[in-house]
VMD Tcl script that draws the C-alpha trace (Angstrom):
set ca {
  {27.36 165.93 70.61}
  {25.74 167.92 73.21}
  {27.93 170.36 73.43}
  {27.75 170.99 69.50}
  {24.19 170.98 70.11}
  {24.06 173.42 73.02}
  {26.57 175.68 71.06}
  {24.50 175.67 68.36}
  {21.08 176.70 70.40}
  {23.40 179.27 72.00}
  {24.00 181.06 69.05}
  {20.72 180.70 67.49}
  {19.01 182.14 71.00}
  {21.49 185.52 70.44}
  {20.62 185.41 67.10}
  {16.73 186.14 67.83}
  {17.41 188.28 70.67}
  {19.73 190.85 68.44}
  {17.13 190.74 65.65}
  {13.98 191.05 68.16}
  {16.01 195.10 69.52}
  {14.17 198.02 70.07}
  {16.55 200.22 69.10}
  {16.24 202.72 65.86}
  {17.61 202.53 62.98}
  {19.01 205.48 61.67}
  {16.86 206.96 58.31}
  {19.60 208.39 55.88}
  {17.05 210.21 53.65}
  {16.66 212.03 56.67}
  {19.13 212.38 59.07}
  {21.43 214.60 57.60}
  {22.12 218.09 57.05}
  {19.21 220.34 55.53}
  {19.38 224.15 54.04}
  {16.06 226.63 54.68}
  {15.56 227.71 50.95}
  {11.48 228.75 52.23}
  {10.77 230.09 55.25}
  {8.33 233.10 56.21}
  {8.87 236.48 54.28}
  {12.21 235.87 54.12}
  {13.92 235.21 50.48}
  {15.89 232.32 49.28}
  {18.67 234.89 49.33}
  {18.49 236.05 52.47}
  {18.58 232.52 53.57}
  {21.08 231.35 51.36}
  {23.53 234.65 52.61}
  {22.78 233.15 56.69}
  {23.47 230.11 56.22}
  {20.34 228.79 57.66}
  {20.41 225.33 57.96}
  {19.63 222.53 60.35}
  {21.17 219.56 60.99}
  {19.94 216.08 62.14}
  {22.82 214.14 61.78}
  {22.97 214.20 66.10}
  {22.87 211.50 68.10}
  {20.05 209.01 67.75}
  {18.59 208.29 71.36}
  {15.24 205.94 72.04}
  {13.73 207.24 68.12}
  {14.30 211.09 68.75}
  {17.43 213.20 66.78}
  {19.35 215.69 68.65}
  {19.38 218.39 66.26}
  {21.31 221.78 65.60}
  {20.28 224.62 63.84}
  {21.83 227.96 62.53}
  {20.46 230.98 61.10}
  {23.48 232.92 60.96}
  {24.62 233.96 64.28}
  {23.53 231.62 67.85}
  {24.13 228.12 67.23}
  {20.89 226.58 68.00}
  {20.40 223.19 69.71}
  {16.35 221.20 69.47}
  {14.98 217.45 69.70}
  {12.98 215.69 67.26}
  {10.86 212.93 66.68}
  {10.27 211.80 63.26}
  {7.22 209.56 62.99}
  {6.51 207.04 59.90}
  {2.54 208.78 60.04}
  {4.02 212.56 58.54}
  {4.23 214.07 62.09}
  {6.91 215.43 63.62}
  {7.50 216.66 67.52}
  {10.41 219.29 68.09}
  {11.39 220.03 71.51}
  {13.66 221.13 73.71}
  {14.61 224.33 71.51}
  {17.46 226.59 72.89}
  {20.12 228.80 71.71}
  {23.28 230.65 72.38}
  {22.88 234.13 73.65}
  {24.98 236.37 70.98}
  {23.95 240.02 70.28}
  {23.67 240.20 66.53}
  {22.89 242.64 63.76}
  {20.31 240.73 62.13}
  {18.37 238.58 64.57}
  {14.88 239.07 62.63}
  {15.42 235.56 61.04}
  {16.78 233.97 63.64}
  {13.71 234.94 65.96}
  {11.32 234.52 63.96}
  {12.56 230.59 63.13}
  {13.22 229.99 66.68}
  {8.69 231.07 67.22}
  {7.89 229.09 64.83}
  {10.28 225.99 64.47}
  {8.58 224.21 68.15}
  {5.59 224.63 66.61}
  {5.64 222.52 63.40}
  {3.91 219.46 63.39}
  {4.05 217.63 59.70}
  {6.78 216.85 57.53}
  {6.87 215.38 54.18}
  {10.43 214.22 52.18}
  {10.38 214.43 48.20}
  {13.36 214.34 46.69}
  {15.79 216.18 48.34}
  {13.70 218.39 49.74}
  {12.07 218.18 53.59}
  {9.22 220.50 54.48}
  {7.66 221.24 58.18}
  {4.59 222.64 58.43}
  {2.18 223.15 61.20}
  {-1.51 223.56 61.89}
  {-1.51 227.28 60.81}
  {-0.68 226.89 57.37}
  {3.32 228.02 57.94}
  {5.89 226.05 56.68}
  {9.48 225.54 56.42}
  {11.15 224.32 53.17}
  {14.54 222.83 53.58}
  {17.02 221.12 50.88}
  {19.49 218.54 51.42}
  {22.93 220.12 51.79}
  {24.54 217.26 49.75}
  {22.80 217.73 46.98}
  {24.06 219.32 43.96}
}
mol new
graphics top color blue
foreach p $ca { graphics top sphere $p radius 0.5 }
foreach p [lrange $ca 0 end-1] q [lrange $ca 1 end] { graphics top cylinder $p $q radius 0.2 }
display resetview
């Protein structure tokens, strides 16, 4: 009998402990790959010819995303944190060092991407935006 019992207080003490973790869980509405269809002076077009995209499907580490980003050339690499309050925190922004034609995009994103500091999801669209009144306007690759 006490070893049913002791089995049974066993199980039930790993049971709280596993449901009491401080680990994230991942967000599917967010963490996956998004397409810029709004960004700057630059048309949906233009955009849409890049490629320009970024992608938080990256590892999920202590509630931040390891993110890559692309706007047609360097393969970009960033951190973010996604809080429930709207903000957001990128960091840790670098790139590949690739002479291109065209890197007024891809310069341009790379000023101003650090510097967002909202997000919003409706539908499948994502938009940053920071202080200034610039934002970013992405779409969910996935859907149709």
């Amino acid at each position: 009998m006490k070893k049913i019992l002791l089995s049974f207080f066993a199980i039930l003490l790993l049971g709280v402990v596993g449901s009491c973790s401080s680990v994230p869980e991942k967000n599917p509405s967010l963490q996956r790959q998004w397409m810029l269809v709004s960004f700057d002076k630059f048309s949906k077009e233009e955009l849409i010819k890049n490629r320009a995209e970024i992608n938080l499907t990256g590892a999920l580490e202590k509630g931040k995303i390891k993110g890559s980003a692309n706007m047609g050339c360097n393969g970009m690499f960033f951190t973010s944190e996604f809080k429930a309050n709207g903000k957001v925190k990128i960091s840790g922004v670098g790139s590949t060092l690739k002479a291109c034609q065209n890197m007024e995009l891809e310069n341009a994103f790379i000023q101003k991407f650090d510097k967002m500091t909202d997000y919003s999801i409706e539908g499948h669209f994502l938009t940053l935006s920071d202080d200034n009144g610039n934002s970013m306007k992405f779409v969910a690759a996935d859907w149709d």
